[in-house]
C-alpha positions in Angstrom: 2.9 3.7 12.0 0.9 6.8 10.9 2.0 9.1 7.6 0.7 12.6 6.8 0.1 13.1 2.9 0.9 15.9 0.8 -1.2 16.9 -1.5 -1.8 15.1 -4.8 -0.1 11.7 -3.1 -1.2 8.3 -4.2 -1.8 4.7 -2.9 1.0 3.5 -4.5 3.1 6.4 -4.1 2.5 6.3 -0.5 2.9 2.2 -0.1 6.4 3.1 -2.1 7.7 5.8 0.3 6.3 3.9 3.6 7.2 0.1 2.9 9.3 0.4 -0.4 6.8 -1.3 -2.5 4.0 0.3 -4.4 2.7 -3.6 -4.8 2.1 -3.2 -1.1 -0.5 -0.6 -1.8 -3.7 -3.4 -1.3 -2.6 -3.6 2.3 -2.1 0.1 3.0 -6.1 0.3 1.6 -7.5 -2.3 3.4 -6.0 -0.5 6.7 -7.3 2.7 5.9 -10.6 1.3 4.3 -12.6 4.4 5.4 -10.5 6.5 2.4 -10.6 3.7 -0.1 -14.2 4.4 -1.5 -13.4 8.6 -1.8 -10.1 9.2 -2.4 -7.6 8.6 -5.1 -5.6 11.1 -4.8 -4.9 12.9 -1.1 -4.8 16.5 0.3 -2.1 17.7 2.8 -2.3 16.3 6.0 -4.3 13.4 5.7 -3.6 10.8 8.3 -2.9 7.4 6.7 -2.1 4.2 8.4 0.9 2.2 7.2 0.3 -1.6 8.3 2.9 -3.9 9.0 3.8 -5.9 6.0 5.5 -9.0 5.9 6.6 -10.1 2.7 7.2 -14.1 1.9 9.4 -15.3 -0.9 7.0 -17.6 -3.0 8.2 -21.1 -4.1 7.8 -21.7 -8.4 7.2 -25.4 -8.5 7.2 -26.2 -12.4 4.4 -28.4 -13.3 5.3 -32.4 -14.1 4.1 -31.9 -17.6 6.5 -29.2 -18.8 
C-alpha cells in the first residue's frame, strides 16, 4: 500500500493512521529507507510505502528465581 503525506506529517503519525500503531513506525522506515536519512517531517504529496505488518502476541515467561 502507498500513502500520500500532507504536509508537516510524521513517522509515527503516519504508522498511526496506516497500521494503527505509531510503534510500527521502525517498519514503515525501513521500507521507505531512501526518506529515513532527510526527512522528519513530510511535505504534501510525498509517496510513502506502508509495509505489511504482522504483529505477534509475545509470551512473559517469569524467571525461576522470582
Amino acid at each position: 500500500m502507498q500513502y500520500l503525506t500532507k504536509k508537516n506529517q510524521t513517522w509515527d503519525y503516519i504508522a498511526f493512521v496506516t497500521i494503527g500503531d505509531e510503534m510500527a513506525m521502525d517498519a514503515v522506515i525501513l521500507q521507505n529507507d531512501y526518506y529515513y536519512s532527510d526527512v522528519l517531517t513530510f511535505e504534501d504529496g510525498d509517496v510513502v510505502n506502508i509495509p505489511d505488518v504482522v504483529f505477534q502476541e509475545v509470551a512473559v515467561i517469569p524467571s525461576p528465581w522470582g
